[in-house]
C-alpha positions as a printed NumPy array, in Angstrom:
array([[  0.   ,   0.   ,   0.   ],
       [  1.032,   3.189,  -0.936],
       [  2.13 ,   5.493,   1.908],
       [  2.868,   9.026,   2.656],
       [  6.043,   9.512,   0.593],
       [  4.432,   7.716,  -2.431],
       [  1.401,   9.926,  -2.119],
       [  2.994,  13.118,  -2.312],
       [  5.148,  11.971,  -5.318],
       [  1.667,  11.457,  -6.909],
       [ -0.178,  14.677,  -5.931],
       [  3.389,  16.441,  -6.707],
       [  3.406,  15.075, -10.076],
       [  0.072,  15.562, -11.359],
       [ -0.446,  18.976, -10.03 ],
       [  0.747,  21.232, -13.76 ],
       [ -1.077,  18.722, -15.306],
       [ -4.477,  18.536, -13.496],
       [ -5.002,  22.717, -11.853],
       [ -6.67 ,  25.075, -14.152],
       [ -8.429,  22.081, -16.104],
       [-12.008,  21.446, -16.126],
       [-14.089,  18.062, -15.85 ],
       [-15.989,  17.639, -18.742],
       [-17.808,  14.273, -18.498],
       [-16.776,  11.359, -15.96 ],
       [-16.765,   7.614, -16.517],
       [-17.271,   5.289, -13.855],
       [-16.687,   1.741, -14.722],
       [-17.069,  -0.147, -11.578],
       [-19.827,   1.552,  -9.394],
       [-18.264,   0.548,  -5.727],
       [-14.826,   2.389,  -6.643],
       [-17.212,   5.809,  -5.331],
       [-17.815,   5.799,  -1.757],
       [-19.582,   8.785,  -2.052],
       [-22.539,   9.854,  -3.96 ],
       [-24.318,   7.508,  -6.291],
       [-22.775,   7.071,  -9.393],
       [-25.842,   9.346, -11.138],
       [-25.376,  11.778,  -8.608],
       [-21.472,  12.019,  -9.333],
       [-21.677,  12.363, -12.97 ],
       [-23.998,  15.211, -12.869],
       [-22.212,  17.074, -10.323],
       [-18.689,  16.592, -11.5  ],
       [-19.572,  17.76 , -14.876],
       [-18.079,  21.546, -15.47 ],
       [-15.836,  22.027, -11.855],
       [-12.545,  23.248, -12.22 ],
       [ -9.629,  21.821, -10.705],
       [ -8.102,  24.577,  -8.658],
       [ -5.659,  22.492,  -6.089],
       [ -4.01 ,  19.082,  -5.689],
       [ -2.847,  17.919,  -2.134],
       [ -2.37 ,  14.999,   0.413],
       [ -3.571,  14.312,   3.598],
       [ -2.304,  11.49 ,   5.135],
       [ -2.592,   8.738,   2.45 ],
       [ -5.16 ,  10.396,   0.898],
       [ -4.944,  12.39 ,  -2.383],
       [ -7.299,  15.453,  -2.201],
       [ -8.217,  17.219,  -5.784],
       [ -9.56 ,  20.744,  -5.277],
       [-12.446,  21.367,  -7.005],
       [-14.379,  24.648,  -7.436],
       [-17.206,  23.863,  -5.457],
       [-16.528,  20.371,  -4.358],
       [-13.202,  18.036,  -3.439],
       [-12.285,  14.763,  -4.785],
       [-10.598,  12.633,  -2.218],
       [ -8.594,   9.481,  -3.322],
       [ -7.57 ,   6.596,  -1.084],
       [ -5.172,   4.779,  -3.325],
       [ -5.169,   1.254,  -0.612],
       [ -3.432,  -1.939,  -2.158],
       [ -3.195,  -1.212,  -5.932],
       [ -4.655,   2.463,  -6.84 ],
       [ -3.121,   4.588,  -9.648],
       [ -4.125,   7.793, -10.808],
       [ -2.671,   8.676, -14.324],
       [ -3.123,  11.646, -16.503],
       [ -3.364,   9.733, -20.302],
       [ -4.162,  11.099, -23.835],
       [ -7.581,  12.215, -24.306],
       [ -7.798,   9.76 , -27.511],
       [ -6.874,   6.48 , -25.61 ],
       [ -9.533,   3.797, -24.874],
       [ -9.763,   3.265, -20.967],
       [ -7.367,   0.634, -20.068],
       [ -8.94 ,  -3.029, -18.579],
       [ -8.285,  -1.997, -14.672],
       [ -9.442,   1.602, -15.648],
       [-12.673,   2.112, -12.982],
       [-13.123,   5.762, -12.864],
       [-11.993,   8.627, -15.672],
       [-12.409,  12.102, -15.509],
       [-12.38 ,  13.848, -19.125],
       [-10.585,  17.   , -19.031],
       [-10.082,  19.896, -21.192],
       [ -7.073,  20.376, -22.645],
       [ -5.024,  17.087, -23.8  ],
       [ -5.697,  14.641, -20.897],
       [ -7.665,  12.933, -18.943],
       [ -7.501,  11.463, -15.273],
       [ -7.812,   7.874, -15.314],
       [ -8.436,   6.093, -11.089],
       [ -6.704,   2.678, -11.962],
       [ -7.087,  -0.213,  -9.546],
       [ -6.403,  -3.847, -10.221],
       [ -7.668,  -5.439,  -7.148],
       [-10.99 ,  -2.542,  -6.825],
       [ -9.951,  -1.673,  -2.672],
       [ -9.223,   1.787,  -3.901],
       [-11.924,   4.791,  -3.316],
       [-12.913,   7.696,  -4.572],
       [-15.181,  10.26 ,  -2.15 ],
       [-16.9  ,  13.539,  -4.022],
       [-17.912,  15.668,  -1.23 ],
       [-17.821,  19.565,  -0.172],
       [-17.304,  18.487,   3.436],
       [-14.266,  16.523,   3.354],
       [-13.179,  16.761,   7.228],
       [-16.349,  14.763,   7.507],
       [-14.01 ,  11.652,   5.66 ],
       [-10.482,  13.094,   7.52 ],
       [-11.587,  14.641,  10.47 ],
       [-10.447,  11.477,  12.266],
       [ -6.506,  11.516,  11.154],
       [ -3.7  ,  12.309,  13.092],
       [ -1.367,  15.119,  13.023],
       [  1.08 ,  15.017,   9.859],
       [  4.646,  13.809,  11.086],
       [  6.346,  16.569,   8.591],
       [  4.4  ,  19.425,  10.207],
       [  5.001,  22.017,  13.193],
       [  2.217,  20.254,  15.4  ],
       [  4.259,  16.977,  15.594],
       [  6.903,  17.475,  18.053],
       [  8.993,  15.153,  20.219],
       [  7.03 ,  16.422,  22.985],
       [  3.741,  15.68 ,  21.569],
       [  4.888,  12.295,  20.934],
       [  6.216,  11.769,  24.159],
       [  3.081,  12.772,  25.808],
       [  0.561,  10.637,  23.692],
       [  2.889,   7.854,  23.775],
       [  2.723,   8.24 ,  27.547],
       [ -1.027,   7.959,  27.525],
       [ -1.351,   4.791,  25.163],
       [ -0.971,   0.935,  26.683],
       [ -0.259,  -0.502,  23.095],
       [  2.523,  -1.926,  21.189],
       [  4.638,   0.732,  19.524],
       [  4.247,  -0.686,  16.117],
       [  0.487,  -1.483,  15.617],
       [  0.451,   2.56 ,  17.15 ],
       [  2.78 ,   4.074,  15.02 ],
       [  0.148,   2.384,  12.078],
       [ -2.811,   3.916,  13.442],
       [ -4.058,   6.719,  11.217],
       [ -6.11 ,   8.329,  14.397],
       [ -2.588,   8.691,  16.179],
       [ -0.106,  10.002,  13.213],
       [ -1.325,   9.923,   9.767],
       [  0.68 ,   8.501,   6.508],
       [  3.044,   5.85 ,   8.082],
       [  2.63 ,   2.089,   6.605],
       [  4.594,  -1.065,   6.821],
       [  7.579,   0.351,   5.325],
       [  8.495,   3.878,   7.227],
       [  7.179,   2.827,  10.445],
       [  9.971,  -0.586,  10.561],
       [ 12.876,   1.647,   9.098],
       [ 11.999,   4.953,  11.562],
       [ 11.496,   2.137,  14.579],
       [ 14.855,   0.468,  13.233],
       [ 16.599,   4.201,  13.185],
       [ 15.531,   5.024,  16.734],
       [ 16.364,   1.87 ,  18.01 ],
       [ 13.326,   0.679,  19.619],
       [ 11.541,  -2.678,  19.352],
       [  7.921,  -2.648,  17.513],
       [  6.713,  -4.582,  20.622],
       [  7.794,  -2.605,  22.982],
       [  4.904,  -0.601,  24.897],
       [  4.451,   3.026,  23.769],
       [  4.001,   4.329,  27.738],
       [  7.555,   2.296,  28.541],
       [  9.481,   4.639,  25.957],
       [ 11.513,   7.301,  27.751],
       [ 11.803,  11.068,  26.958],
       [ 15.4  ,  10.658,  24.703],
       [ 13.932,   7.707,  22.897],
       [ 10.503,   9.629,  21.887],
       [ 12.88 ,  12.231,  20.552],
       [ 14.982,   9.569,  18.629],
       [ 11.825,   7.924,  17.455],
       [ 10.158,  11.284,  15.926],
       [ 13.736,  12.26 ,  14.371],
       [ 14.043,   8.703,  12.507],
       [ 10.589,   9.23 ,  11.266],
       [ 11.16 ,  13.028,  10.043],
       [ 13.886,  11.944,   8.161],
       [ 12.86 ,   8.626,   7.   ],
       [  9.638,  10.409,   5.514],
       [ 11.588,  12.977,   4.208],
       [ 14.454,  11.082,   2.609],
       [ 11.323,   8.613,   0.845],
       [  9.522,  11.708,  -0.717],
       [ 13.326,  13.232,  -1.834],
       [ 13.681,   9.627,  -3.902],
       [  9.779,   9.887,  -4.811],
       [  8.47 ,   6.648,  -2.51 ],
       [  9.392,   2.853,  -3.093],
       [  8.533,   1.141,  -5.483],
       [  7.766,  -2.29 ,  -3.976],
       [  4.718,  -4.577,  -3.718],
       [  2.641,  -2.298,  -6.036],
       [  2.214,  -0.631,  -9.195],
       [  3.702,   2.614,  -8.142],
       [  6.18 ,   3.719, -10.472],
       [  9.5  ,   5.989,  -9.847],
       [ 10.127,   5.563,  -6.676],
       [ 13.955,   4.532,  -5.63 ],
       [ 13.58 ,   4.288,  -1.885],
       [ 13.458,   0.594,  -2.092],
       [ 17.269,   0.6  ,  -2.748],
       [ 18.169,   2.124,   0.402],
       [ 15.855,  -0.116,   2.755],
       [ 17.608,  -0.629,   6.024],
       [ 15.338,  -3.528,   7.415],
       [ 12.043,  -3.392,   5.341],
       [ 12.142,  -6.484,   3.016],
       [ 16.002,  -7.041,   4.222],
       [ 15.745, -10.431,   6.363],
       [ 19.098, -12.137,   6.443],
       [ 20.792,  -9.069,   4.827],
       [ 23.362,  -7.425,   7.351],
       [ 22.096,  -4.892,   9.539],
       [ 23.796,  -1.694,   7.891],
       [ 24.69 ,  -0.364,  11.777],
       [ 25.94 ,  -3.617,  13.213],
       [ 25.995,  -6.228,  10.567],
       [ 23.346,  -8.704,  12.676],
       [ 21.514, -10.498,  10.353],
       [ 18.128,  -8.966,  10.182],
       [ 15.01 , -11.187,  11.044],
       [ 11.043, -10.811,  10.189],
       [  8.482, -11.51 ,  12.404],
       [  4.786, -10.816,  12.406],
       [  3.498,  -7.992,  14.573],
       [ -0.651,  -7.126,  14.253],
       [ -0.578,  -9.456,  10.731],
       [  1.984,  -7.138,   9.388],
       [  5.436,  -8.668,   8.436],
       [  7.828,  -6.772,  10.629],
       [ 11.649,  -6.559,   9.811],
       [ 14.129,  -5.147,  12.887],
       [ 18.097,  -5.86 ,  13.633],
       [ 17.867,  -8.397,  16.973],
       [ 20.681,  -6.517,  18.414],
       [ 19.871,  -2.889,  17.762],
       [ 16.639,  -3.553,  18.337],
       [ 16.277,  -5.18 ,  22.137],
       [ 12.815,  -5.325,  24.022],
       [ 13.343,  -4.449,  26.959],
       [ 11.053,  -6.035,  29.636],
       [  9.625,  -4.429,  32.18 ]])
């Protein structure tokens, strides 16, 4: 699945292409892909808006519209592509937006868990996120403090979307690897100094996946480079790059989990 770095390479890259262009018509090949309005209702509305902003919100991908916004949840397999006007939608095509200009806006989804909401109250759909963990908000205090106040397991946590928005499988094993901290340890056991490791490995993980636009790994995403500089994710029984420990994978929550046994120690209480 797609995560925050892949997300904003995507609403990055389709931004010159997609503000300042109207929807003309809209296509909607598989009915379920909108979670929001009826596929009539859509259609009609859609028709004539203007594009006026493309953004991100966690993993979500958030097209501005004049009067309304078009939120996209990408999940296991979701593309959006800008194509030729002239070419026929492709077979995993289920939504397209016909634009003015050259190109249209194709939703493409091979395995159909991606969705597409059409709303003019979209906090109604994000209003349950977390804080972004590249914005002022997010401090090593604030983690520290919520961590305080939470009896879970740090990585199951670190992947809940109410608590910080945008981290997956991928950034949350790499920034827990990083900060040194096991992904079963209990979030209220971490101490002050290791909250402040934890939300520097995850700045800079996040930041140094959207400077090689995402990975490219397990999905249909295209670009992305991060997948050559894993340091545990999808590296069991490579060296650990700190201490040369063969790196192990276990599963955590029915997530395959990848740490370093030796940089990684859970401590008991």
């Amino acid at each position: 699945m797609p995560e925050l770095p892949e997300v904003e390479t995507i609403a990055r890259g389709l931004k010159d292409g997609l503000i300042g262009k109207t929807i003309l018509e809209a296509d909607v090949f598989w009915a379920r892909t909108l979670a929001i309005p009826t596929v009539r209702k859509f259609k009609e509305q859609i028709r004539g808006q203007k594009i006026t902003g493309v953004s991100r919100r966690a993993k979500y991908l958030i097209i501005q519209l004049k009067n309304y916004n078009l939120l996209v949840h990408l999940r296991m397999s979701g593309d959006l592509l800008l194509r030729e006007s002239k070419i026929n939608p492709n077979k995993h095509d289920r939504l397209v937006l016909r634009l003015s200009g050259k190109y249209d806006l194709a939703f493409n989804d091979t395995r159909k868990f991606g969705r597409v909401w059409f709303t003019d109250d979209p906090q109604s759909i994000l209003k349950k996120l977390g804080p972004e963990p590249l914005e002022k908000g997010f401090t090593a205090d604030w983690l520290y403090k919520n961590l305080q106040s939470r009896k879970r397991q740090l990585k199951p946590l670190l992947l809940d979307q109410t608590f910080i928005a945008g981290l997956g499988n991928i950034y949350t094993d790499e920034s827990l690897n990083i900060a040194k901290l096991h992904p079963l340890a209990q979030a209220d056991t971490v101490k002050p100094t290791q909250a402040k490791a934890l939300h520097q490995a995850i700045q800079s993980v996040l930041k140094e996946g959207i400077r090689r636009n995402g990975a490219s790994i397990d999905w249909v995403y295209r670009g992305g480079d991060f997948q050559n500089h894993f340091r545990v994710y999808d590296q069991e029984g490579k060296p650990c790059p700190a201490c040369g420990t063969e790196i192990i994978k276990f599963t955590v929550g029915q997530r395959g989990t990848h740490i370093c046994p030796r940089c990684q120690v859970l401590e008991r209480k």
